[in-house]
N, C-alpha and C positions, 0 to 999 in steps of 0.2 A: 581579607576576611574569608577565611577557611570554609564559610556556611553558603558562603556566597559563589562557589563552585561547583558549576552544572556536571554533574554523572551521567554517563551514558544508560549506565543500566538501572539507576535509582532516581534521578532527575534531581533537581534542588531542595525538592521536600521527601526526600526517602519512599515515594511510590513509584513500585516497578514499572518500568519504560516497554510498552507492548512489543517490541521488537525482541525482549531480553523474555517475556512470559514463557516458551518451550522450552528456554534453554534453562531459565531456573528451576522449573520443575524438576527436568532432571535433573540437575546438580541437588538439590536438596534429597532426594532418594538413592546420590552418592553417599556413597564410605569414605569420611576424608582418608584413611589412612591408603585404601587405593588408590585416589588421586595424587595421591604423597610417592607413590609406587610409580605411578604413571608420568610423573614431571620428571622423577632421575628418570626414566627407560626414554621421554624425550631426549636428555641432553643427552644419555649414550648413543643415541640414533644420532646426534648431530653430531657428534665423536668421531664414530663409524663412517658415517656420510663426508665428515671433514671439509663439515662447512665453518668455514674461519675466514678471519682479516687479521691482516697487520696493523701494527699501530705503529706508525712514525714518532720518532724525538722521544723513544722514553728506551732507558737501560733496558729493561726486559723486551724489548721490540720483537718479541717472538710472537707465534700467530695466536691467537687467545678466539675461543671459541665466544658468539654471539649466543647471550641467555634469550630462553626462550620459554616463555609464559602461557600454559594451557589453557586459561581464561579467554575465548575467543572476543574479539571486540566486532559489536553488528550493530551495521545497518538497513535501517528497511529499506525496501525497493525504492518509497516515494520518495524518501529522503536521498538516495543514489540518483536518479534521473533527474533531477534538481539540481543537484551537482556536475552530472556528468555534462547538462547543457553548459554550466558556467565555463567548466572545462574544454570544453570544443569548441567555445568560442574565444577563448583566451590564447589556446594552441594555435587557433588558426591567425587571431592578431599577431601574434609572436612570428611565425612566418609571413606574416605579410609585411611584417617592421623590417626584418630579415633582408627583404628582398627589395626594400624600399631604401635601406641603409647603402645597401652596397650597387646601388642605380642612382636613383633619381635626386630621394632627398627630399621626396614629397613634403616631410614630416615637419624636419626642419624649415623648409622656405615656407609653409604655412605657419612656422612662429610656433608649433605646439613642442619642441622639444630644441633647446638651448644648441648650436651646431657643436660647441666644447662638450659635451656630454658624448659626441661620437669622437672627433677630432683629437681629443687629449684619452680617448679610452685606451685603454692598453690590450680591451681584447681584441679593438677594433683590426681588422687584418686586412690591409690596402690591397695585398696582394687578390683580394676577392672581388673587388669592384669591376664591376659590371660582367660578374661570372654568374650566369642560372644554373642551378643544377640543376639535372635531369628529372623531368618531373615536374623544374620548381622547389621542389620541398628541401629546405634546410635544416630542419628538426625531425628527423625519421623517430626518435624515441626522444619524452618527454618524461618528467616527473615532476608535479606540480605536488609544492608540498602544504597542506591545509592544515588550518587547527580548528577547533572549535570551541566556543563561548557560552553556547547556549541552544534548546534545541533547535532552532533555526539560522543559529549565525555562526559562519564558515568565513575562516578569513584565509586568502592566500600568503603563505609565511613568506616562500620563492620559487623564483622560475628555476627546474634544472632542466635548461637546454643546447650543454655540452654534452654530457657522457653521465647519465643518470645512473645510478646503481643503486643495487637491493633488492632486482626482479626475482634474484635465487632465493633470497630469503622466502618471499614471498610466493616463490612455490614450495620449497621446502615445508614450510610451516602448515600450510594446505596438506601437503605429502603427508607429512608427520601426523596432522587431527584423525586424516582421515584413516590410518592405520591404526591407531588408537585407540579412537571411541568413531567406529563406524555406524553404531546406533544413534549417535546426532545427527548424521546426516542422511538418515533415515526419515526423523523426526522432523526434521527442520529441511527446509527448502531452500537451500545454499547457493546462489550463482556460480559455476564452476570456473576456474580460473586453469584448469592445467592446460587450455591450448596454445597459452601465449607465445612457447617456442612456434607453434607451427605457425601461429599468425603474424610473429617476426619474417620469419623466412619469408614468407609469401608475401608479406608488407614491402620487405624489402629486396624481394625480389621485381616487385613492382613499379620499384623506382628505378630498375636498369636505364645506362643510357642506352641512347637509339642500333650502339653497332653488337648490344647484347645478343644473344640468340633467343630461343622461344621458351630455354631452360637456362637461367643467367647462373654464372657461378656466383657464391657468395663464400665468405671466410669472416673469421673475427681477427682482427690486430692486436694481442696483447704486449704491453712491456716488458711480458715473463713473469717468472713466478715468484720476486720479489715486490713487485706491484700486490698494494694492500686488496684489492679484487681481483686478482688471480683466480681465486675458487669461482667465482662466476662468468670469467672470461671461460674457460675453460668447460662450464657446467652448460652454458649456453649456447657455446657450439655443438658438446656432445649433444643436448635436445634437439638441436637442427638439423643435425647430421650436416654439418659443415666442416672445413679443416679451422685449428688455431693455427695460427702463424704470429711470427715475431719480424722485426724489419728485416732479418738477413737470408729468411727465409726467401724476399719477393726481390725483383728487380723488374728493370724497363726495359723491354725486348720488342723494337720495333711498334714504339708509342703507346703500347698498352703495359700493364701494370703484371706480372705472372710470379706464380711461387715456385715452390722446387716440390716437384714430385718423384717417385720410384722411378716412373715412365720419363722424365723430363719436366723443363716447364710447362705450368699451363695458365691459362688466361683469365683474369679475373675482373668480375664486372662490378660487385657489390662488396665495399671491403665497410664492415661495421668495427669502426679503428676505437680501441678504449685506449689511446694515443694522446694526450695533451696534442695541443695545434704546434708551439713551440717545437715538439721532438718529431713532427709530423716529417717535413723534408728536410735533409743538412743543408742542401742548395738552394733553397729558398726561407729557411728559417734559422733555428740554431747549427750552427755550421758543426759543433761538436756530438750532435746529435747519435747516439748507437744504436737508436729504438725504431727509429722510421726508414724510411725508403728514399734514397736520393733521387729526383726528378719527380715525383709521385703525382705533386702539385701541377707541373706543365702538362701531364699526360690526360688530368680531373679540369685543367682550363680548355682544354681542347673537347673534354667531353669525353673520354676512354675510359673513363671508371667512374663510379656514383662513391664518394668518402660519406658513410653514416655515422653521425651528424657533422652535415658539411662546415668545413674551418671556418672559422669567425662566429661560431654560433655562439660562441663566452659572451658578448656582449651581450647578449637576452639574460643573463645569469647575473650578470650587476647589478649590484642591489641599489645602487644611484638612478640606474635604468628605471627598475622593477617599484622605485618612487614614482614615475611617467604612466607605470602598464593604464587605470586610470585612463587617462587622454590616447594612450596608445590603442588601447581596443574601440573606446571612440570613434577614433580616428580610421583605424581600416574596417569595423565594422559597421559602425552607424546606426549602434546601441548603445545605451550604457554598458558598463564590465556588471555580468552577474554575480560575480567574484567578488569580493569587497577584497582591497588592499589593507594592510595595517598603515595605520599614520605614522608617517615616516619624513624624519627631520634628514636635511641633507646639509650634513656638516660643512660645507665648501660655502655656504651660503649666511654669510656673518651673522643673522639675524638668529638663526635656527642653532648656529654653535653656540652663542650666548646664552639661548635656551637650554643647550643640553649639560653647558658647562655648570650654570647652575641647577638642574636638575637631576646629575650624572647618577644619586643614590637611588633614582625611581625606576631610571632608564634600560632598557637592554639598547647596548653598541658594538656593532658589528663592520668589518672591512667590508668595503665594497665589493673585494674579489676573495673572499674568506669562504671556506666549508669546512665540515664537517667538529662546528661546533670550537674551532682551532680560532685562537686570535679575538674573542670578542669579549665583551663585561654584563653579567647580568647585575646591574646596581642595588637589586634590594637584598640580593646575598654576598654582594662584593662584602672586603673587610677595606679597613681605610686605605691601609695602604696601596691592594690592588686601585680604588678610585684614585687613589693621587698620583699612583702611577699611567694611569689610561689618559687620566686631564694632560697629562706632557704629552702623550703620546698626539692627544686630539688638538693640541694646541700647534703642535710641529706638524702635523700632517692633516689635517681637517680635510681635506678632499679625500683621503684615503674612511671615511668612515660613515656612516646613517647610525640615525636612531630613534627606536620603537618606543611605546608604552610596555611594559610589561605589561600580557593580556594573561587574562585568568583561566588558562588552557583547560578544557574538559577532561574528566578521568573518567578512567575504566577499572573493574577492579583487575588485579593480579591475585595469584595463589603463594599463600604464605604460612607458615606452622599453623597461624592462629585463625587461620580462614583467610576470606575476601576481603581485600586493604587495596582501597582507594590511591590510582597509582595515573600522572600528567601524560598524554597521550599527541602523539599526530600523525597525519596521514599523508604516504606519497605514493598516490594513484599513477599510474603506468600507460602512457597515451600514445599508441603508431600512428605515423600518419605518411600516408599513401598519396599518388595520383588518383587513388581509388576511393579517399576517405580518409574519416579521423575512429579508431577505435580505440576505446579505453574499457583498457582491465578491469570487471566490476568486482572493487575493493581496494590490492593496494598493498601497501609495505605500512603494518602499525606498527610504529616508534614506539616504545615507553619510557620513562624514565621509573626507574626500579628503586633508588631513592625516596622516601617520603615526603613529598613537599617541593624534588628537586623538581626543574622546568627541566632540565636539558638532558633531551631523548637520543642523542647523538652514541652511537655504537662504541665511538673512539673515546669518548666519554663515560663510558662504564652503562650505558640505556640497554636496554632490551628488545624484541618482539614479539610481535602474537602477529595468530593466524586474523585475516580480515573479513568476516561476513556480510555481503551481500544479499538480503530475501528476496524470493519473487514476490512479485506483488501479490 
């Protein structure tokens, strides 16, 4: 029911939402045709700037620029700090599961989480057990992705606490408002988001191990510039002022981890890897590996180098897992989750597959180890054939799969010929976390989907984004 879809900026009865009241003023005392001016001078600026992704498995595989929508999507303060609490306590279960996973087993021998849901996981990485990293902290960078239903219900879609991306975006598009129409943020009292490069470095330079020095080196690991995030590996070290490096760049020179410089080698304390775990070491993971550093892993067990986000952290990212978070925050916090989860059927479990086999046209169904939109069925836009092609697929592989209700995701408007057209939105906030603390980005990466009516906000999928406001209170 089309009416029954909550607006961020017009609410469910068509009255403006007080957060959106300075920003619509002005826009109604805009010239749409200047704004019309203003949306192409965005996407040349994104051109220029050359900020793009690749898109895997399609003939054009060439880099296609990410559309980006002048309509900013905001929230008030109260509404942030509501969230942000749900969020820092969810972050911080997530590393406490982390660390319980690969020690003790708390979790498990207390009967709250099946032992097969670690044991047969495939991101699970033995090679990790009973390794700390330095700090502690296994999630150095977080992206917790939320949607919204209504003005107070925020549900967690999933955990990304592998190798999150879309920080670039999400200062680009900031970059971009602000040079554009600098008289909004004038007007309007915006939380500022551009120091996240510096509060990465410092974040993570805080999680050095113990034989760092008082100045830790840090670098970024990328797969090169064939990796669909290249433009932000790249964009994120130039903000740090750190080097890129690739695996053949580094090697092991007497137990510690070092790159190649003009000067020689030198030694490296903090390697923030956008690495898969598999291509991480040849000698301890995929042996054909050309992207990582052979030994890297004995040198990060002994404790010579901090890997940001430490190996095995894929397990928090399953979405069989991210069925448990629920019990899991629980559990290491001794709160309920402020977060709500979406209800979530786990198809390994006869009862809930029968449910979903007959339910499949209602349903969204997703891989358990799936992103970016790649591999799933949203049932109420499937056509028959994709559903009866998914049903074989969930019949032969039922542990490989969950599934959601389709939720009635909140919109925002976008700018269109014909003005402001109501377009499915969601949010992935941006959360470091330190020996020093949990800090999260106020605002975030908004998703749209640019489609009328589509759900799926996903980039590789044709979605969008917009800049994300934060008010002070």
């Amino acid at each position: 029911m089309e009416n029954a879809i909550f607006d961020e900026m017009w609410g469910r009865d068509g009255a403006l939402r007080e957060a959106y009241s300075d920003f619509n003023g002005w826009f109604e005392q805009e010239d749409p045709g200047r704004l019309r001016k203003k949306q192409a001078e965005a996407e040349r600026l994104f051109r220029l700037t050359g900020i793009t992704f690749n898109v895997y498995g399609r003939a054009e595989a060439a880099e296609r620029l990410i559309p980006f929508d002048i309509i900013p999507r905001i929230i008030s303060g109260r509404e942030w700090s509501r969230l942000a609490r749900g969020i820092e306590q969810r972050v911080r279960a997530i590393n406490a599961f982390l660390h319980d996973i690969y020690h003790r087993q708390e979790i498990v021998r207390a009967g709250r989480l099946p032992a097969e849901m670690i044991s047969r996981n495939e991101a699970f990485l033995p090679q990790m057990i009973g390794v700390s990293p330095p700090g502690g902290v296994y999630t150095h960078i977080v992206g917790i992705d939320l949607v919204r239903t209504g003005p107070d219900e925020f549900f967690v879609l999933e955990d990304n606490a592998r190798t999150p991306s879309g920080v670039s975006y999400m200062l680009e598009n900031r970059e971009t408002m602000l040079h554009m129409f600098p008289e909004l943020f004038s007007q309007n009292r915006v939380q500022a988001v551009q120091n996240y490069p510096r509060q990465l470095r410092r974040s993570l330079s805080a999680c050095a191990p113990a034989s760092a020095s008082d100045k830790p080196t840090v670098a970024v690991l990328t797969p090169g510039i064939y990796n669909s995030a290249y433009y932000e590996h790249s964009f994120l070290a130039d903000k740090m002022g750190v080097e890129l490096v690739e695996g053949h760049d580094l090697r092991v020179i007497d137990g510690r981890v070092a790159m190649r410089t003009t000067r020689g080698y030198k030694t490296i304390d903090v390697l923030y890897r956008r690495v898969d775990d598999d291509f991480l070491d040849p000698l301890n993971f995929r042996p054909d590996s050309a992207l990582g550093i052979p030994g890297i892993m004995d040198v990060y067990r002994a404790g010579g180098i901090t890997i940001a986000n430490a190996p095995g952290t894929g397990i928090a990212d399953d979405k069989a897992i991210y069925s448990y978070m629920p019990d899991i925050v629980e559990f290491y916090t001794g709160e309920k989750a402020l977060l709500k989860n979406v209800p979530t059927w786990r198809c390994n479990e006869p009862d809930s597959l029968a449910y979903v086999l007959d339910n499949l046209t209602e349903l969204v169904v997703k891989e358990v180890h799936g992103s970016g939109g790649y591999g799933m069925l949203i049932g109420p836009t499937a056509s028959k054939r994709e559903v009866n092609e998914f049903r074989k697929k969930l019949i032969a592989n039922p542990g490989n799969y969950i599934a959601q209700p389709t939720l009635s995701l909140s919109t925002v408007p976008i700018f269109t010929k014909a003005g402001l057209a109501p377009r499915h939105v969601d949010l992935r906030p941006f959360v470091l976390v330190s020996p020093q603390g949990v800090d999260i980005t106020p605002g975030g990466l908004t998703r749209v989907a640019l489609k009328k009516g589509s759900l799926v906000v996903n980039s590789s999928q044709g979605g969008g984004t917009k800049d994300t406001w934060v008010l002070e209170d």
